[in-house]
Gaussian input, Z-matrix of N, CA and C with variables (Angstrom, degrees):
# hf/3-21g

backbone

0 1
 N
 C     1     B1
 C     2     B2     1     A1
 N     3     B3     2     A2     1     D1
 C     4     B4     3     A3     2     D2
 C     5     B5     4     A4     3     D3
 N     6     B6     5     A5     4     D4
 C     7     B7     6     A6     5     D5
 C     8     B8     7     A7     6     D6
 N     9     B9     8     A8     7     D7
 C    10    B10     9     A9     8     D8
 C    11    B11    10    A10     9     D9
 N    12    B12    11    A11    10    D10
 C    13    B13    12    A12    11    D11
 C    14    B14    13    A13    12    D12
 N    15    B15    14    A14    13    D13
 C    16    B16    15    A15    14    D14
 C    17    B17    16    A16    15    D15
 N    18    B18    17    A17    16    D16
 C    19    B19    18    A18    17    D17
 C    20    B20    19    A19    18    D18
 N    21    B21    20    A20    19    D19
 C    22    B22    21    A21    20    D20
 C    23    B23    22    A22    21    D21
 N    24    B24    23    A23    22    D22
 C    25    B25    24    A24    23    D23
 C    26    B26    25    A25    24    D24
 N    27    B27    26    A26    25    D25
 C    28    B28    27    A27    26    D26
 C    29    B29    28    A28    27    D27
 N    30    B30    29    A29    28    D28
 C    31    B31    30    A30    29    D29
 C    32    B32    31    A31    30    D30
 N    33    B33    32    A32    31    D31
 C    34    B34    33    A33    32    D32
 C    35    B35    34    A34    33    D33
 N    36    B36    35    A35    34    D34
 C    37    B37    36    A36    35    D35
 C    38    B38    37    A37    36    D36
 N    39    B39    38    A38    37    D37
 C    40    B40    39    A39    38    D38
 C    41    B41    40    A40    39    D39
 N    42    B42    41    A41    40    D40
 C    43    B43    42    A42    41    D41
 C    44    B44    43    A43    42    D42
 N    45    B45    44    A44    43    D43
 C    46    B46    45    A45    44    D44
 C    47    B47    46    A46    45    D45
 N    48    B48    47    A47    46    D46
 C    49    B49    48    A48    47    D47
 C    50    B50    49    A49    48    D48
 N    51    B51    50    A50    49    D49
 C    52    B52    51    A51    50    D50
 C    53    B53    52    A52    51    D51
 N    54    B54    53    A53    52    D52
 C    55    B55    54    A54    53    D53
 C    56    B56    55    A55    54    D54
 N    57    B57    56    A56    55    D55
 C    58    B58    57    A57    56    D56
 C    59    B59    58    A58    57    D57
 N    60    B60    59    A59    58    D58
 C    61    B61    60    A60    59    D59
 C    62    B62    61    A61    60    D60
 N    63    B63    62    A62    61    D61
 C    64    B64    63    A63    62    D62
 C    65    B65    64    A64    63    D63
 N    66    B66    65    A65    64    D64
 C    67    B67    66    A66    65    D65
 C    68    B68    67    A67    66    D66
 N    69    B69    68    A68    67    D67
 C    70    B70    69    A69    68    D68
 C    71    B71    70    A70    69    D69
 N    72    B72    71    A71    70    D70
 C    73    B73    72    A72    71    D71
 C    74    B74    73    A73    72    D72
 N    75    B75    74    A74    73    D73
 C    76    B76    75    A75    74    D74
 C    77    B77    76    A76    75    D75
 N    78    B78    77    A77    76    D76
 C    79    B79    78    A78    77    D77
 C    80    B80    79    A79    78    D78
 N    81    B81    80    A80    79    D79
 C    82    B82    81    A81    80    D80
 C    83    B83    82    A82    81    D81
 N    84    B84    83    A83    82    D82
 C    85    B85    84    A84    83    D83
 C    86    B86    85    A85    84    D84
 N    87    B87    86    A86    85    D85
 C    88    B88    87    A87    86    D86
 C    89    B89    88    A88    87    D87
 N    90    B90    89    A89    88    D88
 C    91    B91    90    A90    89    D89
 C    92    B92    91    A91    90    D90
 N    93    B93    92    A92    91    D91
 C    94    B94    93    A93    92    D92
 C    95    B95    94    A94    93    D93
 N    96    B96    95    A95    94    D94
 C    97    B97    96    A96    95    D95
 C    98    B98    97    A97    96    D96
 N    99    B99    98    A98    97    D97
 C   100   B100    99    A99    98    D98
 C   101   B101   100   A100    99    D99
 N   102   B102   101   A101   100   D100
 C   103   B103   102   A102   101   D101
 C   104   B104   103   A103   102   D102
 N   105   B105   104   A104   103   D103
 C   106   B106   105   A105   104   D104
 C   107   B107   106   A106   105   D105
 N   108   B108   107   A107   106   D106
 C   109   B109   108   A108   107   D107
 C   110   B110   109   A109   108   D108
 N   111   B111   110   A110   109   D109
 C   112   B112   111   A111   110   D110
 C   113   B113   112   A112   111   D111
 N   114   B114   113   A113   112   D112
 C   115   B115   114   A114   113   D113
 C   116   B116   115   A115   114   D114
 N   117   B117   116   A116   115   D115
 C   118   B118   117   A117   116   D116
 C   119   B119   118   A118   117   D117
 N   120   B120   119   A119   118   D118
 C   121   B121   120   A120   119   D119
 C   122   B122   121   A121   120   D120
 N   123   B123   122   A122   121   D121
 C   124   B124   123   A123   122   D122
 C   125   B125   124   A124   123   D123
 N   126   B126   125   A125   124   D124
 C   127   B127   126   A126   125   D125
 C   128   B128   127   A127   126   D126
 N   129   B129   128   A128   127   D127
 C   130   B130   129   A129   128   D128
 C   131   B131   130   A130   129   D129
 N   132   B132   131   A131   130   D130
 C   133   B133   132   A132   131   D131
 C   134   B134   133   A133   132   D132
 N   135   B135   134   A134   133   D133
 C   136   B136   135   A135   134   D134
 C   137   B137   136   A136   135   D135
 N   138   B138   137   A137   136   D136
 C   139   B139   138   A138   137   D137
 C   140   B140   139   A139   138   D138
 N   141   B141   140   A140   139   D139
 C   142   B142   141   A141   140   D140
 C   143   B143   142   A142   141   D141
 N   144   B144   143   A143   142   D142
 C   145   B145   144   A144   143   D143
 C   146   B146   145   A145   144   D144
 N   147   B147   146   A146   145   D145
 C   148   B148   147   A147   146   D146
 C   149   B149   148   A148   147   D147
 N   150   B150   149   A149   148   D148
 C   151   B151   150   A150   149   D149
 C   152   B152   151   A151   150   D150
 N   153   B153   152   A152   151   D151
 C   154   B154   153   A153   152   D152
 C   155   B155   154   A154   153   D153
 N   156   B156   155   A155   154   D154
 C   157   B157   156   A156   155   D155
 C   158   B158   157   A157   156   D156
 N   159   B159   158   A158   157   D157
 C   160   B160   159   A159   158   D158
 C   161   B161   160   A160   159   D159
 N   162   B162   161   A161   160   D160
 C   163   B163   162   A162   161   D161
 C   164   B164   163   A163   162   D162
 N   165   B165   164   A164   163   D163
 C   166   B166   165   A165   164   D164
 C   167   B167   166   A166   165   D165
 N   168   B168   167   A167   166   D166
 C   169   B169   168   A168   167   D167
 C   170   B170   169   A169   168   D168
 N   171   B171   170   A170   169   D169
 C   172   B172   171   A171   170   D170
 C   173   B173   172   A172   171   D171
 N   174   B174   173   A173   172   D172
 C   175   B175   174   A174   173   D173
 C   176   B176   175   A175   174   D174
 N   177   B177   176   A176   175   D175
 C   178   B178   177   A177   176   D176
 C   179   B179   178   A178   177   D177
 N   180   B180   179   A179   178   D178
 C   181   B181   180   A180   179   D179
 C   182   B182   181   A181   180   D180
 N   183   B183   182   A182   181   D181
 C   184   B184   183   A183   182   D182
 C   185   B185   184   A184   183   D183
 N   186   B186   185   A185   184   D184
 C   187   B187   186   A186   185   D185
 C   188   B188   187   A187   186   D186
 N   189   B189   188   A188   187   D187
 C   190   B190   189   A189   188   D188
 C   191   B191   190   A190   189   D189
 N   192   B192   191   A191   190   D190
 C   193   B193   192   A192   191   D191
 C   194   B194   193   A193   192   D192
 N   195   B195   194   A194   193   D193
 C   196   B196   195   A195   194   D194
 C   197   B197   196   A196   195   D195
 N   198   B198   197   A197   196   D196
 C   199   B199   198   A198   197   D197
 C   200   B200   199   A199   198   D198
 N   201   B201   200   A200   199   D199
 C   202   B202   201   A201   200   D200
 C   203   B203   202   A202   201   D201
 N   204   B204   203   A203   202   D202
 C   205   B205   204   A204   203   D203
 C   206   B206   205   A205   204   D204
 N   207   B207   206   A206   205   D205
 C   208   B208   207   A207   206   D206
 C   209   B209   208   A208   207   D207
 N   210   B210   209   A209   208   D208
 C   211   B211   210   A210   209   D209
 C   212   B212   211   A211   210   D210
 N   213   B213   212   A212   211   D211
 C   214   B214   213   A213   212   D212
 C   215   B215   214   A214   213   D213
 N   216   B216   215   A215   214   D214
 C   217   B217   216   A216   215   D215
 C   218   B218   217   A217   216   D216
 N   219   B219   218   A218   217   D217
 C   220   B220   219   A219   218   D218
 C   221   B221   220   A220   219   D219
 N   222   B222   221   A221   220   D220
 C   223   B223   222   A222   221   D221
 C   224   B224   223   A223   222   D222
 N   225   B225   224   A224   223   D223
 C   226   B226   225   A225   224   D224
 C   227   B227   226   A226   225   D225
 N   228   B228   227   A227   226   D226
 C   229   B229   228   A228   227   D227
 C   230   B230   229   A229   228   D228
 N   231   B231   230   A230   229   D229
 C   232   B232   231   A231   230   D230
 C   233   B233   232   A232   231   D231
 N   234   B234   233   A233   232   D232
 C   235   B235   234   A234   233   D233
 C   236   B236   235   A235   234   D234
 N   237   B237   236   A236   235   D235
 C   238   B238   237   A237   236   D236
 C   239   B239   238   A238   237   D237
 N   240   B240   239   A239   238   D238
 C   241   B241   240   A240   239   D239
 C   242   B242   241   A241   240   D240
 N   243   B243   242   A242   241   D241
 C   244   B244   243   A243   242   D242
 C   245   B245   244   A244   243   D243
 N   246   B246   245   A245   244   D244
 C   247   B247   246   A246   245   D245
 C   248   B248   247   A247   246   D246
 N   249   B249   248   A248   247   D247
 C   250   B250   249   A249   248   D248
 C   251   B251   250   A250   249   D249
 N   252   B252   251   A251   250   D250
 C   253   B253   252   A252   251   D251
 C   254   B254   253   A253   252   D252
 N   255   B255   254   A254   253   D253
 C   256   B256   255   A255   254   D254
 C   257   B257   256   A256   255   D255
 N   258   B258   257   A257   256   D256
 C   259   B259   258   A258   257   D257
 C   260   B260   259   A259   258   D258
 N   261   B261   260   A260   259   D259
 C   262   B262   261   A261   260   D260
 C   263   B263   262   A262   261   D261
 N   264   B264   263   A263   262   D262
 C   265   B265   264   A264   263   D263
 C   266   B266   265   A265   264   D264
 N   267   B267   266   A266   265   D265
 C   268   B268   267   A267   266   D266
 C   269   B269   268   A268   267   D267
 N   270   B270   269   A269   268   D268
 C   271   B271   270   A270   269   D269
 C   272   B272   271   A271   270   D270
 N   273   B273   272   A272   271   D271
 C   274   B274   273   A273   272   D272
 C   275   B275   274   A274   273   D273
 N   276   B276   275   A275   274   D274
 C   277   B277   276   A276   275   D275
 C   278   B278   277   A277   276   D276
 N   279   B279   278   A278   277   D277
 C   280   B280   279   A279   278   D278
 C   281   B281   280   A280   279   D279
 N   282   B282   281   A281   280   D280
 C   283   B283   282   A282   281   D281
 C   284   B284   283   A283   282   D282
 N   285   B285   284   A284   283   D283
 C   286   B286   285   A285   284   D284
 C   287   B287   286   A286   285   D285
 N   288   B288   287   A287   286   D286
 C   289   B289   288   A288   287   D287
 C   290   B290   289   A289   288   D288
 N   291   B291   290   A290   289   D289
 C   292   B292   291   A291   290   D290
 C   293   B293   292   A292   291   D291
 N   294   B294   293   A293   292   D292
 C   295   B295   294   A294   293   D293
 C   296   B296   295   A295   294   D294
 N   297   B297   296   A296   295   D295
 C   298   B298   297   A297   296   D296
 C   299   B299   298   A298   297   D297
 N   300   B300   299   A299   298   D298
 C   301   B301   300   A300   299   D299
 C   302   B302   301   A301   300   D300
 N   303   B303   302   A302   301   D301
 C   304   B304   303   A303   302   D302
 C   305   B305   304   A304   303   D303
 N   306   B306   305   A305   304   D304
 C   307   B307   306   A306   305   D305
 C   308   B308   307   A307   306   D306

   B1=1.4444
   B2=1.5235
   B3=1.5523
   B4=1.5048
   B5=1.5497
   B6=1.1576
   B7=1.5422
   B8=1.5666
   B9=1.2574
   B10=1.5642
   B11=1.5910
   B12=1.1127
   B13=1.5384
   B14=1.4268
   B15=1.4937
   B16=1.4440
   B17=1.8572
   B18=1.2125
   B19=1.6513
   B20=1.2608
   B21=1.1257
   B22=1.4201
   B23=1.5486
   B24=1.8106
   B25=0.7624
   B26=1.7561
   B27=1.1801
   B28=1.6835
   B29=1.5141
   B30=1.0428
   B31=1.3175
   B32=1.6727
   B33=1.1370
   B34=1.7708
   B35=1.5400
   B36=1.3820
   B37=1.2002
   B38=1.5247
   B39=1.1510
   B40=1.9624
   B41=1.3120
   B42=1.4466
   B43=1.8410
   B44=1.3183
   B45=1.7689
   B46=0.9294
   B47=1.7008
   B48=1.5676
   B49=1.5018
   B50=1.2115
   B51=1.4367
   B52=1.2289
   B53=1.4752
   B54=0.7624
   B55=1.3863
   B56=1.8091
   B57=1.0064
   B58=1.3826
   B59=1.1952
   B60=1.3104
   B61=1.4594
   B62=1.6007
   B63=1.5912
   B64=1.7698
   B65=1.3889
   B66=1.8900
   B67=1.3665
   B68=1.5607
   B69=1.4912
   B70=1.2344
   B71=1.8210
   B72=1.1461
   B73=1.6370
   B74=1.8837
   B75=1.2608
   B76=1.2945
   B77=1.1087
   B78=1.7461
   B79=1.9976
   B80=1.0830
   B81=1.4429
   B82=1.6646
   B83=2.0808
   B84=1.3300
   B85=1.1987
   B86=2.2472
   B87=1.1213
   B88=2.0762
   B89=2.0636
   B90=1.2842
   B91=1.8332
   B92=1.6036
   B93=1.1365
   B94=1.9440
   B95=1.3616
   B96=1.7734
   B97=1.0178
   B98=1.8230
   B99=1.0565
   B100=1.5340
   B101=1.7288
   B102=0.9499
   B103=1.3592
   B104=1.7514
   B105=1.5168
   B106=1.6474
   B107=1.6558
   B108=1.9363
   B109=1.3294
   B110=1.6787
   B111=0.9646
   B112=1.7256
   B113=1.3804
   B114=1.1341
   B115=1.5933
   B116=1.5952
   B117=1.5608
   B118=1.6985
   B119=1.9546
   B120=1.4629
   B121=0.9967
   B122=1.6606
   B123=1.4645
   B124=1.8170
   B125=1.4412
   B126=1.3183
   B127=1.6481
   B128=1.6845
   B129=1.1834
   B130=1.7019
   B131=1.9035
   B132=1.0629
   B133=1.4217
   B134=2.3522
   B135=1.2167
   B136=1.0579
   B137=1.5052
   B138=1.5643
   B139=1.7099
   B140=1.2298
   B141=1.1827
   B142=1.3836
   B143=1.7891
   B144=1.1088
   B145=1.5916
   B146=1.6372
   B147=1.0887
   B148=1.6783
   B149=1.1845
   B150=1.2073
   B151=1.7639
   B152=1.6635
   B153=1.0779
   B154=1.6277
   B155=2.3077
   B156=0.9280
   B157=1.1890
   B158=1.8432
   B159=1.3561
   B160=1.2408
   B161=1.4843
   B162=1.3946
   B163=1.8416
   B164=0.5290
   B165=1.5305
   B166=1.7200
   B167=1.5161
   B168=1.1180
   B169=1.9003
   B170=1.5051
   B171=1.2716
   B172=1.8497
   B173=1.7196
   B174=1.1808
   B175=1.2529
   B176=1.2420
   B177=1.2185
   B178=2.2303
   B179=1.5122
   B180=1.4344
   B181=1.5057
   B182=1.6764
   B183=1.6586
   B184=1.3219
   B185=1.3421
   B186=1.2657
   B187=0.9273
   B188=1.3581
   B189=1.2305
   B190=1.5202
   B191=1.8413
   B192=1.2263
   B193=1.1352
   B194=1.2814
   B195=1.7391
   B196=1.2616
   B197=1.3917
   B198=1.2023
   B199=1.7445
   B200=1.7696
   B201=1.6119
   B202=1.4633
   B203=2.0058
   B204=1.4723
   B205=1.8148
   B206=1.9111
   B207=1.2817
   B208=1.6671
   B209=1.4925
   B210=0.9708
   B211=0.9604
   B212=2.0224
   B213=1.8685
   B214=1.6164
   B215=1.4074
   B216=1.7822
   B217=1.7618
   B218=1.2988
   B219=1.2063
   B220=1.4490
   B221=1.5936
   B222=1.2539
   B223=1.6273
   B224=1.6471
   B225=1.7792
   B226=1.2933
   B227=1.8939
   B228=1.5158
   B229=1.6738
   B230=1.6290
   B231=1.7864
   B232=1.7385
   B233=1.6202
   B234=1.5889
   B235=1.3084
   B236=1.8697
   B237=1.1886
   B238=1.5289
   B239=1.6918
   B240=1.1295
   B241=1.2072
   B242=1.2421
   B243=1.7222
   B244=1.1802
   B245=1.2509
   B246=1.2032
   B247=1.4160
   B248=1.0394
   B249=1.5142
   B250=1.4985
   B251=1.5828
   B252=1.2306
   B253=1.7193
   B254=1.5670
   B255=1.5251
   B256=1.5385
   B257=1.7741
   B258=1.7433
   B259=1.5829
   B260=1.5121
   B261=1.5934
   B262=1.7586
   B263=1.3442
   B264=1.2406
   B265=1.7104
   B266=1.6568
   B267=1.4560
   B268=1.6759
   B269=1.9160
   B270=1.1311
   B271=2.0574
   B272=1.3020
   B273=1.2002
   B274=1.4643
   B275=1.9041
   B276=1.4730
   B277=1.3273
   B278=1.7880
   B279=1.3510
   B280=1.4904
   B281=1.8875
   B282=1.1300
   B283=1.3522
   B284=1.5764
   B285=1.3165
   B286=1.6410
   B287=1.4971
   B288=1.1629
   B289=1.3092
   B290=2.1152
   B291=1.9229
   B292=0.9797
   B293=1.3068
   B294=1.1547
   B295=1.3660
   B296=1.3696
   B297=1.1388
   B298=1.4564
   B299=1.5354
   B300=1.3861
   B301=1.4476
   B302=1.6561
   B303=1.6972
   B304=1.5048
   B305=1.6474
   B306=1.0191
   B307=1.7167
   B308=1.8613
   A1=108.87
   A2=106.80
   A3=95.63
   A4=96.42
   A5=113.42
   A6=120.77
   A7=111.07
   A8=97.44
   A9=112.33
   A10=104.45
   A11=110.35
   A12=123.39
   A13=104.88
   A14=115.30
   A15=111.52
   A16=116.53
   A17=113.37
   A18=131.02
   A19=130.12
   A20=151.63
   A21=144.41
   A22=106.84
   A23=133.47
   A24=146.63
   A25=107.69
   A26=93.65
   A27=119.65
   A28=84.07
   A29=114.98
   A30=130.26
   A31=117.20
   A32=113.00
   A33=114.56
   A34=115.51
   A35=121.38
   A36=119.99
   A37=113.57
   A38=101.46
   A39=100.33
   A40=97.57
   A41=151.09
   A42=140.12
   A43=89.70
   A44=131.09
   A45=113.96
   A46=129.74
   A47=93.65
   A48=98.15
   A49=130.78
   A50=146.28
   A51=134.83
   A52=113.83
   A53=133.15
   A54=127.00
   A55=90.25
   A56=135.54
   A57=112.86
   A58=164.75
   A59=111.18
   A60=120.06
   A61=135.35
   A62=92.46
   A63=118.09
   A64=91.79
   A65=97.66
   A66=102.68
   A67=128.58
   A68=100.58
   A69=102.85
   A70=95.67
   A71=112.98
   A72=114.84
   A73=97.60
   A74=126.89
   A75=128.28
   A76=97.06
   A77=110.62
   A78=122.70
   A79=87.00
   A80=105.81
   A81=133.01
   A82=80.06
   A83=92.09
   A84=91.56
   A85=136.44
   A86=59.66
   A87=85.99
   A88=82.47
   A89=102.17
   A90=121.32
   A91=90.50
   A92=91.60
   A93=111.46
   A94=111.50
   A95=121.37
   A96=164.76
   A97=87.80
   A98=91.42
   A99=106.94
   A100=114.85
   A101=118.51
   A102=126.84
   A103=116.95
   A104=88.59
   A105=115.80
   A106=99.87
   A107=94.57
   A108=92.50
   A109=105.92
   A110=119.81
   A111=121.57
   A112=119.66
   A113=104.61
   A114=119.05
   A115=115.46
   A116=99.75
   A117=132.13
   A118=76.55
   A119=132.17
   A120=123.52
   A121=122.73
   A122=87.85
   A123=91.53
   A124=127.26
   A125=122.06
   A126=128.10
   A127=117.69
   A128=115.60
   A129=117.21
   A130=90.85
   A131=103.15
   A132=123.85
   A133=90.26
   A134=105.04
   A135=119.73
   A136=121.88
   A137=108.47
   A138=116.84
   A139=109.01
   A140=144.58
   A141=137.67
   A142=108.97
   A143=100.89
   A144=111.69
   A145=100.10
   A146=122.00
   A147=119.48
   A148=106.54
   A149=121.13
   A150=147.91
   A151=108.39
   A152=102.19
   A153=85.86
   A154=82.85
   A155=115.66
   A156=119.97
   A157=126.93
   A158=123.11
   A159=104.53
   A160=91.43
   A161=122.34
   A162=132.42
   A163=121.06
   A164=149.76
   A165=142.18
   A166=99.05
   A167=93.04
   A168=107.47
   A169=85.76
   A170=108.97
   A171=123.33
   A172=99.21
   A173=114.35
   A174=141.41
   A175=96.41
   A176=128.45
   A177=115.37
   A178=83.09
   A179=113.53
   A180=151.55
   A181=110.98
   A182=113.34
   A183=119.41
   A184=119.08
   A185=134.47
   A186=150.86
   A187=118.37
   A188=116.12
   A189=130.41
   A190=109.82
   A191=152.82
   A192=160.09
   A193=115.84
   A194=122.07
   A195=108.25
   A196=95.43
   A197=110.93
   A198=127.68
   A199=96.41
   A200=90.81
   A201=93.52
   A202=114.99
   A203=86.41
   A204=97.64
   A205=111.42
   A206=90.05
   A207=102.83
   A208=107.00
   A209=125.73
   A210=126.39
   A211=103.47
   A212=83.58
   A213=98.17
   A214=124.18
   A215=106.31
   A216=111.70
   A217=113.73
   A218=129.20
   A219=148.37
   A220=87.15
   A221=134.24
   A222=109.19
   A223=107.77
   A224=104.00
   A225=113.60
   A226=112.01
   A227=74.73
   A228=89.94
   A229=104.59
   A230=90.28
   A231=101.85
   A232=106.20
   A233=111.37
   A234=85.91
   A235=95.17
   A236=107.94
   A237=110.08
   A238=134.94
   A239=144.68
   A240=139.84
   A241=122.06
   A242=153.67
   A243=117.09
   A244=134.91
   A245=131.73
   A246=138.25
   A247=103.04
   A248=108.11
   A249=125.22
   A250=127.30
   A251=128.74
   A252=132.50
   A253=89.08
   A254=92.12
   A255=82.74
   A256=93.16
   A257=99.13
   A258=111.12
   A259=99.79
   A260=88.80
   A261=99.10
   A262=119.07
   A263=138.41
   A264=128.21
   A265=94.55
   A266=99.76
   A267=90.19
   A268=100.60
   A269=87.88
   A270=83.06
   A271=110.89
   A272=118.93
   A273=133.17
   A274=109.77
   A275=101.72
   A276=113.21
   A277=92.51
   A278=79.25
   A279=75.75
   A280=109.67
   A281=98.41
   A282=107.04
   A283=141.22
   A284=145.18
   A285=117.36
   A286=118.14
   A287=113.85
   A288=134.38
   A289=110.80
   A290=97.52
   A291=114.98
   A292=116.01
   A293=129.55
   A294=140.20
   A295=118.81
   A296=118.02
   A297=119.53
   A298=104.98
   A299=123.02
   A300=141.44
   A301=93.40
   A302=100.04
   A303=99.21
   A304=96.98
   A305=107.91
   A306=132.93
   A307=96.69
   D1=149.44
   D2=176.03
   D3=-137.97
   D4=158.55
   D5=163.57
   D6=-108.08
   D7=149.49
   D8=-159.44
   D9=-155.62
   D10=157.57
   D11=179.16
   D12=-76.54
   D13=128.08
   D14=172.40
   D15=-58.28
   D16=143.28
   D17=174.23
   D18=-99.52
   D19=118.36
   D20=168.24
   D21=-18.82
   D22=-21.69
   D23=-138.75
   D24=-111.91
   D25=-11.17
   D26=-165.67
   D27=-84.03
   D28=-64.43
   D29=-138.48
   D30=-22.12
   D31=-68.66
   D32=160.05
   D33=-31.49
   D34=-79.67
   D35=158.44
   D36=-11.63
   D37=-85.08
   D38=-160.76
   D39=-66.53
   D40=0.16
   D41=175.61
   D42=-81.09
   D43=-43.06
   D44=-163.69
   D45=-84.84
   D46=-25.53
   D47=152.95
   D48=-73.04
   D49=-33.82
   D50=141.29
   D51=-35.32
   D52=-12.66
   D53=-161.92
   D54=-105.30
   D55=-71.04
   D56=133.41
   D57=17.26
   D58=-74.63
   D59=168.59
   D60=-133.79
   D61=33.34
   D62=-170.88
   D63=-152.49
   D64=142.66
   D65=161.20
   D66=-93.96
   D67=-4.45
   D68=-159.07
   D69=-87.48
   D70=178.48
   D71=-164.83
   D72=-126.26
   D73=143.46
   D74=-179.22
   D75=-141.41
   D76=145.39
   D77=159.95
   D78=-80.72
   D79=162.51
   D80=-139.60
   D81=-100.64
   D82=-37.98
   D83=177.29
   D84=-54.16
   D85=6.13
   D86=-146.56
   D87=-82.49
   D88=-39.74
   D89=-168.23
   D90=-60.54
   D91=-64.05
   D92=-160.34
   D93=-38.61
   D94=-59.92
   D95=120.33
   D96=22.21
   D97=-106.96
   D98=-167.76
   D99=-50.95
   D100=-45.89
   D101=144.04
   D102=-3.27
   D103=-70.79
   D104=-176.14
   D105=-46.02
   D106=-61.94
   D107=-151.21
   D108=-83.25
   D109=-20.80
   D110=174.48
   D111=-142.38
   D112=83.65
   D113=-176.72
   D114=-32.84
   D115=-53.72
   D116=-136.25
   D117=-88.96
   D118=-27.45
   D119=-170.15
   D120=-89.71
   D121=-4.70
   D122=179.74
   D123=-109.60
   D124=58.82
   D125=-170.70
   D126=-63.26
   D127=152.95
   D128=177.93
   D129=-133.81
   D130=135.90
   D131=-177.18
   D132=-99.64
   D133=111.48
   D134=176.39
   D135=-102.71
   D136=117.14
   D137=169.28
   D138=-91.30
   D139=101.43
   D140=166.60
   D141=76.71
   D142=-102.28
   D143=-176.57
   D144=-114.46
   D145=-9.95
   D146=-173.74
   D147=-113.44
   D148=162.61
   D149=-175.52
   D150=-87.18
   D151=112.18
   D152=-156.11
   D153=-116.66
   D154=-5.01
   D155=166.14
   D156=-163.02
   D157=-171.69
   D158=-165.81
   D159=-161.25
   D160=148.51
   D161=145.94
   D162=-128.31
   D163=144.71
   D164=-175.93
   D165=-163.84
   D166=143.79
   D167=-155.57
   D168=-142.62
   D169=166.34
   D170=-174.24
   D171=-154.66
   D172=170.79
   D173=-152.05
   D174=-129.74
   D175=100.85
   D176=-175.85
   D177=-102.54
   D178=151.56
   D179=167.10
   D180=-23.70
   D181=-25.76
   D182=169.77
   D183=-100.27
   D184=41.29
   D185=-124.23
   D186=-29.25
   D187=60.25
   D188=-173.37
   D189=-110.28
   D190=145.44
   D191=-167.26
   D192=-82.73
   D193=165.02
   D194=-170.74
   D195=-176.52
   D196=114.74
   D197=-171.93
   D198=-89.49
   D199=103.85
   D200=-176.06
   D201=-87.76
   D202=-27.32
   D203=-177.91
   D204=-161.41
   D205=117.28
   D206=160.46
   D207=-112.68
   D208=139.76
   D209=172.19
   D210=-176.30
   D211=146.25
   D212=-170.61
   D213=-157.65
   D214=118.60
   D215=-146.63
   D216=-44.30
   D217=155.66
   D218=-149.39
   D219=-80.49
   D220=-13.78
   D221=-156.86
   D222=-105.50
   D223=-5.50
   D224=-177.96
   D225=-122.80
   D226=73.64
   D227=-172.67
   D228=-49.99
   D229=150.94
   D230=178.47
   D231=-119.39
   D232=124.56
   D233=-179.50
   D234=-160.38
   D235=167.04
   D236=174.16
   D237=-93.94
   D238=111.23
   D239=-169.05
   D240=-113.99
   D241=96.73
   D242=-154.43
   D243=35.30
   D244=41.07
   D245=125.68
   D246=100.83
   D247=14.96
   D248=152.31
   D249=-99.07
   D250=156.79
   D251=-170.45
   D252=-112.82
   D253=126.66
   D254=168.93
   D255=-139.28
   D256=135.44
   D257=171.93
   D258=-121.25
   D259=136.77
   D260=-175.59
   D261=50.30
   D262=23.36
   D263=171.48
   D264=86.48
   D265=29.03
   D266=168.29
   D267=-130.94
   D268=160.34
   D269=-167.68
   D270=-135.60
   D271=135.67
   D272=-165.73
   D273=-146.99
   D274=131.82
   D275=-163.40
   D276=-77.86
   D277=153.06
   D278=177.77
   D279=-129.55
   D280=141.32
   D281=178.61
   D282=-50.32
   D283=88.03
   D284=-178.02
   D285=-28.23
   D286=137.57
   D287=172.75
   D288=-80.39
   D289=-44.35
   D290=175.21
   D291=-125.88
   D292=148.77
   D293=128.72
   D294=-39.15
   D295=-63.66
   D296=-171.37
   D297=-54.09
   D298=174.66
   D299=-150.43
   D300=-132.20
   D301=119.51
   D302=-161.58
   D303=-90.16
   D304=143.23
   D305=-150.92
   D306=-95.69

C-alpha cells in the first residue's frame, strides 16, 4: 500500500469508495475544491489500482483545521492489540504519546 496525495485523477475512484465506506454523501465538487485549497491535506492510501483508504482535512476561514474524512476499506481492519497497531494482519509498534499514566 502506498499513501499518496489525492489527484484530479482519483476522482472516480474515491466517489466510489465513499460510496462504500461512508455514510455521509459529497459533490464531487466538494474533492476538487479542497484539493485546490490544501493539496498537502488530502492523502489516498493506495492498493494496487484502488483506494483502499482516505484523509481529507480543510482549512476553515479562521485559519484553524478541520478533519473532514478518515476513512478505511472494511477489508483492512484497524485495530489495537497489546500496544501494537495492526492493519490487515500486519503489526506495527506503536509509540507512547505520553509518559504520564493514563488516569
Amino acid at each position: 500500500m502506498i499513501v499518496d496525495k489525492f489527484s484530479e485523477e482519483d476522482l472516480d475512484n474515491l466517489m466510489i469508495f465513499l460510496d462504500d465506506n461512508i455514510t455521509e454523501n459529497y459533490e464531487r465538487e466538494v474533492f476538487l475544491t479542497i484539493r485546490k485549497r490544501w493539496p498537502e491535506g488530502f492523502l489516498v492510501v493506495r492498493n494496487g489500482n484502488e483506494i483502499a483508504g482516505v484523509a481529507c482535512g480543510a482549512i476553515q476561514p479562521n485559519s484553524k483545521l478541520r478533519i473532514l474524512i478518515i476513512a478505511l476499506a472494511n477489508e483492512f481492519l484497524l485495530f489495537i492489540k497489546n500496544k501494537r497497531l495492526i492493519i490487515h494482519n500486519a503489526e506495527f509498534d506503536i509509540a507512547p504519546l505520553t509518559t504520564s499514566p493514563i488516569a
